[in-house]
DSSP file (Angstrom, degrees, kcal/mol; ACC not computed):
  #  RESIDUE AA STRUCTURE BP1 BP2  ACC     N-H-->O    O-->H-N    N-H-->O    O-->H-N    TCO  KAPPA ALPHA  PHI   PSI    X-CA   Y-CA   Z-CA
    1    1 A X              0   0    0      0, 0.0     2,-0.5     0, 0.0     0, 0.0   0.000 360.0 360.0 360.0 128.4  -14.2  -56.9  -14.0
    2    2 A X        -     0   0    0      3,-0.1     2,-0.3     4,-0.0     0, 0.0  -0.584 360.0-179.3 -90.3 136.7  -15.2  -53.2  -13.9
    3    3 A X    >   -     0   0    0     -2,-0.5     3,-1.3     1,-0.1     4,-0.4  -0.808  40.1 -82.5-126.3-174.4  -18.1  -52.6  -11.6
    4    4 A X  T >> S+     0   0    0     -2,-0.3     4,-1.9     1,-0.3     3,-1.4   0.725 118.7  62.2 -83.7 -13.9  -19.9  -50.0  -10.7
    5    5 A X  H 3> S+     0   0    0      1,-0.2     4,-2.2     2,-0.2    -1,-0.3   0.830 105.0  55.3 -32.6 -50.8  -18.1  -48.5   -8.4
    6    6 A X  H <4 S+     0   0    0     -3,-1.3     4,-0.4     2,-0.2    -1,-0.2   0.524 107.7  43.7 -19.6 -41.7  -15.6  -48.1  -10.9
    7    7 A X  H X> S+     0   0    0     -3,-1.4     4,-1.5    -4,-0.4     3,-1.1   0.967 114.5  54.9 -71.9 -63.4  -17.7  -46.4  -13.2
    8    8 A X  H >< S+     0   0    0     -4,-1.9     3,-0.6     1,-0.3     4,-0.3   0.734 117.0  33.9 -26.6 -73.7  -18.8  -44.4  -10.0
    9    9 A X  T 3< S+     0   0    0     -4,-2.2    -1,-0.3     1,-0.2     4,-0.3   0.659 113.0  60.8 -85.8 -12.1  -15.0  -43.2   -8.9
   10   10 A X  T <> S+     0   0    0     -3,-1.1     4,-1.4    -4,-0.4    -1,-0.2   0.835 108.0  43.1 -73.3 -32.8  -13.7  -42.9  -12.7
   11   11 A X  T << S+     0   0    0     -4,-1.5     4,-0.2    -3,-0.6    -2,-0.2   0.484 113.8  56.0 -98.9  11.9  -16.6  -40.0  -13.5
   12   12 A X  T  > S+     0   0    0     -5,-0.4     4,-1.7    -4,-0.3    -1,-0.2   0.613 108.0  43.1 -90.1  -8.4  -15.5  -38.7  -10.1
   13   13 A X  H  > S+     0   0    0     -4,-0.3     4,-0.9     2,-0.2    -2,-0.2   0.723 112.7  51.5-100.1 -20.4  -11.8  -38.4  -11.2
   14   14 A X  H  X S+     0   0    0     -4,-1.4     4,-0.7     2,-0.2    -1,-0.2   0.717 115.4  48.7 -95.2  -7.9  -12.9  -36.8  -15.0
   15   15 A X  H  > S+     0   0    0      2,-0.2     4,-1.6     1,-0.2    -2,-0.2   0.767 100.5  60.6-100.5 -25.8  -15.1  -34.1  -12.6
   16   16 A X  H  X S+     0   0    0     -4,-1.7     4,-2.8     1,-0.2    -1,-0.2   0.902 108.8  43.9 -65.3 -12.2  -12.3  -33.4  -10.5
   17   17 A X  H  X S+     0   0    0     -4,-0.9     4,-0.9     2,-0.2    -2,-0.2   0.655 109.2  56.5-105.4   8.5  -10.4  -32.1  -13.7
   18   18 A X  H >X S+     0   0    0     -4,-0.7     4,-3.1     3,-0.1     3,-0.7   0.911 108.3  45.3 -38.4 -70.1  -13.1  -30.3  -15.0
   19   19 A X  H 3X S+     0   0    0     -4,-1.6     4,-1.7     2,-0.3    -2,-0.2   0.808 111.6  49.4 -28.2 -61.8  -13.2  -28.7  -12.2
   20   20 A X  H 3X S+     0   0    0     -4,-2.8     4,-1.8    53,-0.3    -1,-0.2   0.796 111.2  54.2 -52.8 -32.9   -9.4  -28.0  -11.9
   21   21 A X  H <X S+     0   0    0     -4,-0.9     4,-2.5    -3,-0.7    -2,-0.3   0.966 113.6  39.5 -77.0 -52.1   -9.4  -26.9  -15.4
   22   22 A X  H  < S+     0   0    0     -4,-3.1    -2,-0.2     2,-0.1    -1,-0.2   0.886 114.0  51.7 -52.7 -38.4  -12.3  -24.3  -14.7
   23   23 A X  H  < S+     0   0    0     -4,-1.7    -2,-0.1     1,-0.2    -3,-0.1   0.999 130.7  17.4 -79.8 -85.1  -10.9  -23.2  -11.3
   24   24 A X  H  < S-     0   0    0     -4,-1.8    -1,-0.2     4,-0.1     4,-0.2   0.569  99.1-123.2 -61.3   1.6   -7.1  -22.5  -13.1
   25   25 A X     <  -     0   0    0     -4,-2.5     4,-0.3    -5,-0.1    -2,-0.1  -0.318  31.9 -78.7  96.1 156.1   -7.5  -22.3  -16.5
   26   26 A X  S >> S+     0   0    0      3,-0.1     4,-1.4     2,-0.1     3,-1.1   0.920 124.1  52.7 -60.4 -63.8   -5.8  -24.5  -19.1
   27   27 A X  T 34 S+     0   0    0      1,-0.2     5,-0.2     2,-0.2     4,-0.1   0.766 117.3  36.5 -46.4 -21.0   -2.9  -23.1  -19.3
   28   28 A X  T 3> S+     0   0    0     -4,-0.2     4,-0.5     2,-0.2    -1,-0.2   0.699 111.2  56.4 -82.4 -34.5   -2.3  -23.2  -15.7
   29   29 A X  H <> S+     0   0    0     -3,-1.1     4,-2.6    -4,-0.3    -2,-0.2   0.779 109.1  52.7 -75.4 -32.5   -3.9  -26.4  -15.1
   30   30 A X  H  X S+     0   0    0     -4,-1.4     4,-1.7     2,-0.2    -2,-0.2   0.736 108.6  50.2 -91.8 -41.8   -1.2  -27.8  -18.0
   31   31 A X  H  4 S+     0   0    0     -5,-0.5     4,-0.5     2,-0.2    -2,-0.2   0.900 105.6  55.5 -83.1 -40.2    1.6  -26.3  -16.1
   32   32 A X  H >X S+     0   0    0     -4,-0.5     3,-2.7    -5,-0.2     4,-0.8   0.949 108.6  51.7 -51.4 -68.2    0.3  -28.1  -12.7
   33   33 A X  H >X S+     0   0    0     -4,-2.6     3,-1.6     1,-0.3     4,-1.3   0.850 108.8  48.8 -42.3 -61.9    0.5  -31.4  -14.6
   34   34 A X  H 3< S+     0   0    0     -4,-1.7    -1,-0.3     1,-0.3     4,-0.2   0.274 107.7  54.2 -58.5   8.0    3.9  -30.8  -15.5
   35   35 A X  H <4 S+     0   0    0     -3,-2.7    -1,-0.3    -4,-0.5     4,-0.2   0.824 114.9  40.0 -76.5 -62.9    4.6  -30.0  -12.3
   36   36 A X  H XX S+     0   0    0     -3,-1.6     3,-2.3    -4,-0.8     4,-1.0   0.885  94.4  80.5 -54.6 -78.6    3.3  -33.2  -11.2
   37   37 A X  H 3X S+     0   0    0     -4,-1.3     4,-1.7     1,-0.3     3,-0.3   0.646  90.2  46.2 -22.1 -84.2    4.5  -35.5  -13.7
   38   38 A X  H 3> S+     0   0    0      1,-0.3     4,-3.3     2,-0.2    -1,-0.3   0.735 114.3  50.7 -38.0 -43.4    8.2  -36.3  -12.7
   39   39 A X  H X> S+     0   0    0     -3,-2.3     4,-1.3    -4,-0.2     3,-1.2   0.966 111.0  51.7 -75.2 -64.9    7.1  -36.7   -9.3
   40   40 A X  H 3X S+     0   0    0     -4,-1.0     4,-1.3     1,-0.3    -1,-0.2   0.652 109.1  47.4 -19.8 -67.0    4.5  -39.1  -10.5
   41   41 A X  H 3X S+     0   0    0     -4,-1.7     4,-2.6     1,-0.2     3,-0.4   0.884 105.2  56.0 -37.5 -58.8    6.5  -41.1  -12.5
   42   42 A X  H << S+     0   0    0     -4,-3.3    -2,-0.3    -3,-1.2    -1,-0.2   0.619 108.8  49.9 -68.9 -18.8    9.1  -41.6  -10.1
   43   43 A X  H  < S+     0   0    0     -4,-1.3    -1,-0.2    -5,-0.2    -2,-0.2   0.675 106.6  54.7 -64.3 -23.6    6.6  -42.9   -7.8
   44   44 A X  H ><>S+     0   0    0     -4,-1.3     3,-2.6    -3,-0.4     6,-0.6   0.789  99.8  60.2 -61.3 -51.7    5.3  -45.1  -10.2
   45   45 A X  T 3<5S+     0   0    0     -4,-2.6     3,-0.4     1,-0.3     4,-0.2   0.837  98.2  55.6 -40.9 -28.4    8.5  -46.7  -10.8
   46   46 A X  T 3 5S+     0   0    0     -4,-0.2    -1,-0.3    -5,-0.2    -2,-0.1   0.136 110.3  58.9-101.5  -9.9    8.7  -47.7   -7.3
   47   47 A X  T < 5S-     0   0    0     -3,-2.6    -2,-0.2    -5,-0.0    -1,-0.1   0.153 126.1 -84.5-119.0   1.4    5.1  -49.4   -8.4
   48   48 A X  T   5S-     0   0    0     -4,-0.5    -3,-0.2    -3,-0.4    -2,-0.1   0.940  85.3 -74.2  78.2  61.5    5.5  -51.9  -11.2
   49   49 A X  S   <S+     0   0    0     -5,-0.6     2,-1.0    -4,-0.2    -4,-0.2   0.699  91.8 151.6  21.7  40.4    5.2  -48.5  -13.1
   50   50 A X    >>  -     0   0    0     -6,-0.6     4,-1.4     1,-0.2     3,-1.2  -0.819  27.8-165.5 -92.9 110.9    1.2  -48.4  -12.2
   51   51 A X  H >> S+     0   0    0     -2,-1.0     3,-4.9     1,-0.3     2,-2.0   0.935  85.2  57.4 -17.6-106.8    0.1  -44.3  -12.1
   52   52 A X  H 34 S+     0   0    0      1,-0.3    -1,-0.3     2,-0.2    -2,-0.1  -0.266 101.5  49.5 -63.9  21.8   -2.7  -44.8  -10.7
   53   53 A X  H <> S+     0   0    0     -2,-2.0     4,-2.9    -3,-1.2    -1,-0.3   0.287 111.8  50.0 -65.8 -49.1   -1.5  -46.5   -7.7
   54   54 A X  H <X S+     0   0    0     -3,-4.9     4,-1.1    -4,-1.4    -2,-0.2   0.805 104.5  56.1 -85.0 -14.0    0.8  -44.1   -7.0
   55   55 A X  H  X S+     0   0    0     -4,-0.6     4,-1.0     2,-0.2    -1,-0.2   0.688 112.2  45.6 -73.6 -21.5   -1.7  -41.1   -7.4
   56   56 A X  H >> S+     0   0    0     -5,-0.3     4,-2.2     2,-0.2     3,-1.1   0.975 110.7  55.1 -69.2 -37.6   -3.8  -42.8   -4.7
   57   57 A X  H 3X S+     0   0    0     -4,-2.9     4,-0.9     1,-0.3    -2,-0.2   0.720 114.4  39.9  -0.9 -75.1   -0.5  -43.2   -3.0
   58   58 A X  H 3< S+     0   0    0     -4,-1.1     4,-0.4     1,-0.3     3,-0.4   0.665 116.5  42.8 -72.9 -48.4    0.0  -39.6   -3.3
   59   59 A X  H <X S+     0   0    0     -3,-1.1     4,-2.1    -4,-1.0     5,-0.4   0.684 112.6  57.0-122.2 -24.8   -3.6  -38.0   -2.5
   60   60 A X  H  X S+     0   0    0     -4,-2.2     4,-2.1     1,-0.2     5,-0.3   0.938 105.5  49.0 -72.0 -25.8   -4.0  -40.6    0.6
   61   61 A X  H  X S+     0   0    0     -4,-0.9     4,-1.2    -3,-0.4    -2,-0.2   0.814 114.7  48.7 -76.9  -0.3   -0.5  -39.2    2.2
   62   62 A X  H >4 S+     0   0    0     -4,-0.4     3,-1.0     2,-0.2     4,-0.4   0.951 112.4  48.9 -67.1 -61.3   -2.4  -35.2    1.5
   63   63 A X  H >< S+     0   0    0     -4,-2.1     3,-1.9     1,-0.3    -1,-0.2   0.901 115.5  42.5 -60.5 -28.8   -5.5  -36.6    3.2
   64   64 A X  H 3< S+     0   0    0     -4,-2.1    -1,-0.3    -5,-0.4    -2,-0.2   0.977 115.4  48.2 -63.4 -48.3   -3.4  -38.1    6.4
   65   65 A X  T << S-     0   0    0     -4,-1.2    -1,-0.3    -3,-1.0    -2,-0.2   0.164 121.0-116.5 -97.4  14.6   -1.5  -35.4    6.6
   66   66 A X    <   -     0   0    0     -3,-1.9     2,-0.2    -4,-0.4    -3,-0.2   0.792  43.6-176.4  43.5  51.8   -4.8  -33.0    6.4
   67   67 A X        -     0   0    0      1,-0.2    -1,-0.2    -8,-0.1     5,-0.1  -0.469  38.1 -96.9 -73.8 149.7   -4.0  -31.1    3.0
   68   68 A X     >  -     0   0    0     -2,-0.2     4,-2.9     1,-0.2    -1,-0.2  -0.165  36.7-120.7 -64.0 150.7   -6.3  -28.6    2.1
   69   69 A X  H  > S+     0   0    0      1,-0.2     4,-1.7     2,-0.2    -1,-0.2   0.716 109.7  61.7 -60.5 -20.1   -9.2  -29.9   -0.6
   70   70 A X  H  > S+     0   0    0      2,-0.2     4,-1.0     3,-0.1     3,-0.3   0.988 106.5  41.4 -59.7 -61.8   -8.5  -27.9   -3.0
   71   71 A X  H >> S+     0   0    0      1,-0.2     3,-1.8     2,-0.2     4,-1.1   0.912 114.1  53.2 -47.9 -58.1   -4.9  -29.1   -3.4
   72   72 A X  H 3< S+     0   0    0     -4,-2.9     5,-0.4     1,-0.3    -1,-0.2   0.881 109.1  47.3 -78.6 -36.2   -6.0  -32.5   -3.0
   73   73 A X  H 3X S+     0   0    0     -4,-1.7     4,-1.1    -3,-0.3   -53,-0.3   0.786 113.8  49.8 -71.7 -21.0   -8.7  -32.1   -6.0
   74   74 A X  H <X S+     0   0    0     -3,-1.8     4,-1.1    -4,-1.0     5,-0.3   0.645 112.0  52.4 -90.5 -18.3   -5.9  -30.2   -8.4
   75   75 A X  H  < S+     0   0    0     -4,-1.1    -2,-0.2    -5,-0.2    -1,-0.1   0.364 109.7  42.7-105.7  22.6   -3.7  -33.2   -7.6
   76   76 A X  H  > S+     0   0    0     -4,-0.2     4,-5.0    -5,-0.2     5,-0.3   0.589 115.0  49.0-108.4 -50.7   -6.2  -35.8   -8.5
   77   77 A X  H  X S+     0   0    0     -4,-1.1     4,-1.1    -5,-0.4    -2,-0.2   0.828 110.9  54.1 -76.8 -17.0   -7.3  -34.0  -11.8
   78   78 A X  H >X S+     0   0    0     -4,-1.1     3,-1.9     1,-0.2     4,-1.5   0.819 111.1  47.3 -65.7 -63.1   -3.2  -33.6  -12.6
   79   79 A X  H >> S+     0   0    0      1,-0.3     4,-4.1    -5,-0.3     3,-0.6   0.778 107.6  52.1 -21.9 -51.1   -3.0  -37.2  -12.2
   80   80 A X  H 3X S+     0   0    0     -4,-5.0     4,-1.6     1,-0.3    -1,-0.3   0.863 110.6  53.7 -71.8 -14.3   -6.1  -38.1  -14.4
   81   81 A X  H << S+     0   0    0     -3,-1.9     4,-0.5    -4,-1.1    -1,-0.3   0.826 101.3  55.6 -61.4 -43.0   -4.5  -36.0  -16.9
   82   82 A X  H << S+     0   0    0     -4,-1.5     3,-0.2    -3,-0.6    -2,-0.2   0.812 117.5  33.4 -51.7 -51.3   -1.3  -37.8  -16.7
   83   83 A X  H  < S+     0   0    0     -4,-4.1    -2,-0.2     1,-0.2    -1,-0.2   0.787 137.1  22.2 -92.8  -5.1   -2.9  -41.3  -17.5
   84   84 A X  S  < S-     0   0    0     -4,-1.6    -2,-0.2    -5,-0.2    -1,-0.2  -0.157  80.3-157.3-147.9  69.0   -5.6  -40.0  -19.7
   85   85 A X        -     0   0    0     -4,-0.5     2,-0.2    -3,-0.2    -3,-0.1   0.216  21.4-130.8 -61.7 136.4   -4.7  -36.4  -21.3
   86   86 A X        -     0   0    0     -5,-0.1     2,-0.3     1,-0.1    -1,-0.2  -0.397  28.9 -91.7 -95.8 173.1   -8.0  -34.5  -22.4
   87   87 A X        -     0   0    0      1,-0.2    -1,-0.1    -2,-0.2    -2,-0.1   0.282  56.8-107.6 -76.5  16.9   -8.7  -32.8  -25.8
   88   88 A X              0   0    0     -2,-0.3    -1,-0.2     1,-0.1   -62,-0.1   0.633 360.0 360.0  58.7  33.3   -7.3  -29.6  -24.3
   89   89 A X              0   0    0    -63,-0.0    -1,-0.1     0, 0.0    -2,-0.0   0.476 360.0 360.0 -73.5 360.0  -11.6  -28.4  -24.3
């Protein structure tokens, strides 16, 4: 059942890539993802193929491991980009 919390952390994941895309660019921002991807995948494999397990996965070992926010906010918005690619706007 989506609740609103859901709603809540889904329009927090499409404003971190807004963000990332203003902060880099698109072209730059499209070359992060593809940066990203392989790794992504192959941690998803390792997951009953779920993305968006393995991007929490991902952005919980930055925050343990005290990666700067910036990184952690370009590596959220690659992710949502990887499971739900935007209209390149």
């Amino acid at each position: 059942m989506l609740t609103e919390k859901h709603v809540e952390l889904a329009a927090k994941m499409y404003a971190a890539r807004k963000q990332a895309i203003a902060l880099l660019g698109m072209e730059k921002f499209k070359a992060k993802v593809n940066e990203f991807r392989p790794i992504l995948e192959g941690l998803a494999e390792n997951r009953s193929g779920d993305i968006l397990k393995a991007s929490m996965d991902i952005l919980k070992g930055m925050q343990n491991r005290g990666v700067d926010g910036i990184v952690q906010m370009v590596t959220l918005a690659a992710c949502v980009e990887i499971i739900e690619p935007s209209t390149g706007e």
